[in-house]
C-alpha positions as CSV (number, residue, x, y, z in Angstrom):
1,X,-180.8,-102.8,149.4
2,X,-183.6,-102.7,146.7
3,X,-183.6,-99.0,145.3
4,X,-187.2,-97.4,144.0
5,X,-187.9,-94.4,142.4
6,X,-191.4,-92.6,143.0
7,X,-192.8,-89.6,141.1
8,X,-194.6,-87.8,143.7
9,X,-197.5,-84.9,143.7
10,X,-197.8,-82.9,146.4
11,X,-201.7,-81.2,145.6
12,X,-201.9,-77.7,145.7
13,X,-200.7,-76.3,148.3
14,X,-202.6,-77.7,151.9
15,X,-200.9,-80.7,153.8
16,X,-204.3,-82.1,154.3
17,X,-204.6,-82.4,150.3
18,X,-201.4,-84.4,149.7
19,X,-202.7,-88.1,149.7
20,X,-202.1,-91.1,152.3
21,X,-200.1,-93.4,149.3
22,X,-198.0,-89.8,148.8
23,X,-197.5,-89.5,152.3
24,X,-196.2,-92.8,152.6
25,X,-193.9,-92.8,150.0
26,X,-192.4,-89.7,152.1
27,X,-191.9,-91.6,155.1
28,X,-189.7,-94.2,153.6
29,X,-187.9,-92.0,151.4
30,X,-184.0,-92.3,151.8
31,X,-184.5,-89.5,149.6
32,X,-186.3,-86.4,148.4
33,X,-185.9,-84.8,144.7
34,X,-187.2,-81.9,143.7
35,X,-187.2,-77.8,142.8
36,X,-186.4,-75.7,145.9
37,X,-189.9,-74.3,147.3
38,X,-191.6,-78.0,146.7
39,X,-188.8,-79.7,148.6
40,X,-189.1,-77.0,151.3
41,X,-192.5,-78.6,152.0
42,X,-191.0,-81.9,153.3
43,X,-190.2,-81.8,157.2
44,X,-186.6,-83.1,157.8
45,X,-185.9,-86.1,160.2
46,X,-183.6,-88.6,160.4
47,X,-182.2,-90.8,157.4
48,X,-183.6,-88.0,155.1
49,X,-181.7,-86.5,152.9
50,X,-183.5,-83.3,150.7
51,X,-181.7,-82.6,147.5
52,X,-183.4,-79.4,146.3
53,X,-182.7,-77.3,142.9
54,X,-183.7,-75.0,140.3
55,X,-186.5,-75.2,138.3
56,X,-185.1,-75.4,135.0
57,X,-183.1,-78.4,135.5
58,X,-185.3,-80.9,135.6
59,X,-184.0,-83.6,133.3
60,X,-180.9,-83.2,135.3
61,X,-182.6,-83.7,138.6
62,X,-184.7,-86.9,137.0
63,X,-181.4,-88.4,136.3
64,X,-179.7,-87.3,140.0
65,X,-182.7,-89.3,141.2
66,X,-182.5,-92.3,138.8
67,X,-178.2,-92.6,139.8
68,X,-179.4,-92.5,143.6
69,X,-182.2,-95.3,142.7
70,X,-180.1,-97.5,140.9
71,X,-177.7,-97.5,144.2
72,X,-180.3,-98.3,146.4
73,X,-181.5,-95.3,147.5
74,X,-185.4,-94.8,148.2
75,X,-185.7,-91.9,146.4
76,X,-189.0,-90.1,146.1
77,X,-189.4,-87.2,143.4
78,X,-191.6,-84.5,144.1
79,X,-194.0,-81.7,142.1
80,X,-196.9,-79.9,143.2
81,X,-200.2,-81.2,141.9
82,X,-200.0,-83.9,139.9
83,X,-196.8,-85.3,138.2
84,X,-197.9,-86.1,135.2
85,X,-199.2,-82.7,134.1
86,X,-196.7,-80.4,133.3
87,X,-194.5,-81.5,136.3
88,X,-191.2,-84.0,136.6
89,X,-193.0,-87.5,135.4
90,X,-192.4,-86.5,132.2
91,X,-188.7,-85.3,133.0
92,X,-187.9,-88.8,134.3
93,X,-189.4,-90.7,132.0
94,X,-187.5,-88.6,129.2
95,X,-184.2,-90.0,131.4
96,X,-184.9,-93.1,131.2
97,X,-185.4,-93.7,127.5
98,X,-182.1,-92.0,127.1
99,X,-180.4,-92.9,129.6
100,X,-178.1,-96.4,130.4
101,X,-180.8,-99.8,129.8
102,X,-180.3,-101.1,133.5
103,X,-182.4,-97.9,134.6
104,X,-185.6,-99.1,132.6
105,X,-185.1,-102.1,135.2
106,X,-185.6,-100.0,138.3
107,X,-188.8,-100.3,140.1
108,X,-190.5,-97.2,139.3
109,X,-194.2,-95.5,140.2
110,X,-195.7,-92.9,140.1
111,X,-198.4,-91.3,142.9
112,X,-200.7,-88.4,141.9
113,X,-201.6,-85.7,143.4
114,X,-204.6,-83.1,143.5
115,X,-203.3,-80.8,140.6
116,X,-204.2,-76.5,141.1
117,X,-206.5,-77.0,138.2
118,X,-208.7,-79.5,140.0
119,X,-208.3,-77.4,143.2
120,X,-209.4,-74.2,141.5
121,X,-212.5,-75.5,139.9
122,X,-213.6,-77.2,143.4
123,X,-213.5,-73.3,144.8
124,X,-216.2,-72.2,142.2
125,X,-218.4,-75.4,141.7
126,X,-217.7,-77.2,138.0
127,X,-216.5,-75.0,135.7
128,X,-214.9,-78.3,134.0
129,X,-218.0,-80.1,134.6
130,X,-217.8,-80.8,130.4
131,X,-214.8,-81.2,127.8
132,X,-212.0,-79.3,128.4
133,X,-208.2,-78.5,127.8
134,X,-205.2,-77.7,129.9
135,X,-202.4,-75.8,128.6
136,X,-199.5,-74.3,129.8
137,X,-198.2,-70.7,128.4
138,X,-195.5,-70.7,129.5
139,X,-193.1,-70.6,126.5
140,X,-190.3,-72.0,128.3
141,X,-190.2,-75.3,126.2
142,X,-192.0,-74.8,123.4
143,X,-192.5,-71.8,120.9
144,X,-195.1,-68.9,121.3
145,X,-196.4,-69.7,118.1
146,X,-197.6,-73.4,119.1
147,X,-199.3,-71.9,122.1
148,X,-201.1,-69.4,120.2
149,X,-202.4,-71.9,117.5
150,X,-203.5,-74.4,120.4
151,X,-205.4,-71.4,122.0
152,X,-207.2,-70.6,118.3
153,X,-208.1,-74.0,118.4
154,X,-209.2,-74.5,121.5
155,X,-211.4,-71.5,121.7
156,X,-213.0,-72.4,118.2
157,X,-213.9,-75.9,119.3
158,X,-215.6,-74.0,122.4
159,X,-213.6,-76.1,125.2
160,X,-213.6,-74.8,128.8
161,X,-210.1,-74.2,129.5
162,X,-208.0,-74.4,132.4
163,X,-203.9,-72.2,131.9
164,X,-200.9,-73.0,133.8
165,X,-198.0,-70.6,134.2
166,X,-199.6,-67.6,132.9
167,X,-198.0,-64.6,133.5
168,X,-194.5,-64.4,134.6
169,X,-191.8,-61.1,135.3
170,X,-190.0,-62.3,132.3
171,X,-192.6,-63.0,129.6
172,X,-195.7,-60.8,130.6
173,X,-197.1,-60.1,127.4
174,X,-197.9,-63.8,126.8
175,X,-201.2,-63.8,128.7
176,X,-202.4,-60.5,127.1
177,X,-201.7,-61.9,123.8
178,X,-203.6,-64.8,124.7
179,X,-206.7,-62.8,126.4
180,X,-206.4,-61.4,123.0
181,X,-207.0,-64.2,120.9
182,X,-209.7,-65.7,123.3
183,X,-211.9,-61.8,123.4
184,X,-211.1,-62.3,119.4
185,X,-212.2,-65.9,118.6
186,X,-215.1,-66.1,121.2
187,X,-216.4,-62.6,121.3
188,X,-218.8,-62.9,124.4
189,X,-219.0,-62.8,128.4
190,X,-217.9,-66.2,129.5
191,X,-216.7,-66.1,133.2
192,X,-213.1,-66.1,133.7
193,X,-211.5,-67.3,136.8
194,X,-208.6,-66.6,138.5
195,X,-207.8,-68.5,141.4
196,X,-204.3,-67.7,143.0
197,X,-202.1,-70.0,145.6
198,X,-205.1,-71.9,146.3
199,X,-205.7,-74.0,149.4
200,X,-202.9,-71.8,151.1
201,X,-203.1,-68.9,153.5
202,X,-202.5,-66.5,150.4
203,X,-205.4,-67.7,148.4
204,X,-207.5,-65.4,146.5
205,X,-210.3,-65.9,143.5
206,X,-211.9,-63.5,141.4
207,X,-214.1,-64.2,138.9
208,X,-215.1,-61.8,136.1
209,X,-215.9,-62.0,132.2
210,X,-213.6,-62.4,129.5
211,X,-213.4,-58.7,127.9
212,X,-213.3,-57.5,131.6
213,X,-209.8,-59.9,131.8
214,X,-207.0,-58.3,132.2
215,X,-203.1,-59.4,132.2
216,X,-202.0,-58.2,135.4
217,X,-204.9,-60.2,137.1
218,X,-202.2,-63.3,137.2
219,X,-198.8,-64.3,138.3
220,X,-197.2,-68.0,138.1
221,X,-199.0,-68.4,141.4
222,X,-202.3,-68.1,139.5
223,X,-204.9,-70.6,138.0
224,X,-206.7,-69.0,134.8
225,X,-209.9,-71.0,134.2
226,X,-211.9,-69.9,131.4
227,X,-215.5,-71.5,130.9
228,X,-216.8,-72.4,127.6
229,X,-220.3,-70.7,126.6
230,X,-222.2,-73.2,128.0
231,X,-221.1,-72.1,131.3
232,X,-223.4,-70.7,134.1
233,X,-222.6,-68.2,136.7
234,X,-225.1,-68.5,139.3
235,X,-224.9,-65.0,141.5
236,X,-225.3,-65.3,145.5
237,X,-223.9,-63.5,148.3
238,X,-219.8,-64.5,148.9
239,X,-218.4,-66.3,145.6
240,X,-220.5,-66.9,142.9
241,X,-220.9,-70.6,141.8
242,X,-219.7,-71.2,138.3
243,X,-220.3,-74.6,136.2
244,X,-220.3,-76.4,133.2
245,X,-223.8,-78.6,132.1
246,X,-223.0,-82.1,131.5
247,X,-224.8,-81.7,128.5
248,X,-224.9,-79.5,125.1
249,X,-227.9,-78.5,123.2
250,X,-226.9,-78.4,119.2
């Protein structure tokens, strides 16, 4: 048997979001990779197997799955969103360059997935209608100190910006420092929003301006989109729509 590996996302959160080529994948999968609550959303059934773990052993996971693919297996890797942002594409791909040369050989592809940024910014209208950045705070695998110079940067360029991983038990002072920085470099009202577990039953967004921000407004469950100042909040009853024009006036 002819082993495969695919790199899976799952979208944000609703079955209905996880798309048909994903699904597929799934229901010729010999096997299913990935951290414990993302596996958890795969329904067991015969000639399944779900290998599940924690979430900071991923290059160890992307190389369980690469063994399993090079045996034959039909081994499908999964992450929420989209793979290839901040998710286990990366992790595998990492494998393979180091690992043994018949694993560059294996027939490997990757299937995305609606990520929580794109699902976030559908609740509110565009808020990433025009340039923006994604980055993730979470200091986990890289050093505060890069973070904090790509936030500078970011916010002096005037980019719409969209943060991963914000706020965890173990690191919370990360987001205030970065609320911080952003009330510091752009000084004004933009709209902030935070848009937790979205497309689930627990979803909740809250929009509000930057200096009225506050830390405890996000978990790890939480999307932080913050608009640039070219974006609109247009007021109405229920949520407020929120965009980005396409265009900027110099």
């Amino acid at each position: 048997m002819s082993g495969s590996l695919t790199i899976a996302g799952l979208g944000p959160g609703a079955d209905d979001l996880i798309t048909p080529q994903v699904a597929d994948a799934l229901a010729e999968a010999t096997d299913v990779v990935g951290y414990i609550p993302y596996v958890a959303r795969i329904a067991p059934r015969l000639g399944l197997t779900l290998h599940s773990s924690d979430n900071r052993v991923e290059l160890d996971r992307a190389r369980h799955a690469l063994e399993m693919a090079s045996k034959g297996h039909r081994v499908v890797v999964v992450s929420s969103g989209d793979p290839g942002v901040f998710a286990m594409a990366s992790a595998v791909f990492e494998a393979v360059e180091a690992g043994p040369p018949h694993w560059r050989a294996l027939n490997i592809q990757v299937l995305p997935g609606i990520t929580a940024m794109l699902a976030a910014a559908a609740r509110v209208g565009a808020p990433l209608g025009h340039d923006f950045c994604a980055i993730n705070l979470s200091d986990n695998l890289k050093p505060w100190a890069l973070i904090e110079k790509r936030l500078r940067l970011a916010a002096e360029a005037d980019f719409a910006m969209a943060f991963y991983n914000p706020r965890s038990r173990a690191r919370p002072e990360g987001f205030a420092r970065a609320l911080d920085i952003l009330n510091e470099t752009c000084g004004d009202t933009r709209p902030v929003i935070f848009a937790r577990a979205v497309s689930t039953v627990d979803e909740t967004v809250r929009i509000v301006t930057l200096p009225e921000a506050r830390p405890d407004m996000a978990d790890m469950r939480t999307m932080v989109l913050v608009g640039s100042a070219a974006t609109r909040l247009i007021p109405r009853t229920g949520t407020a729509f929120v965009y980005t024009p396409r265009s900027v006036s110099v």
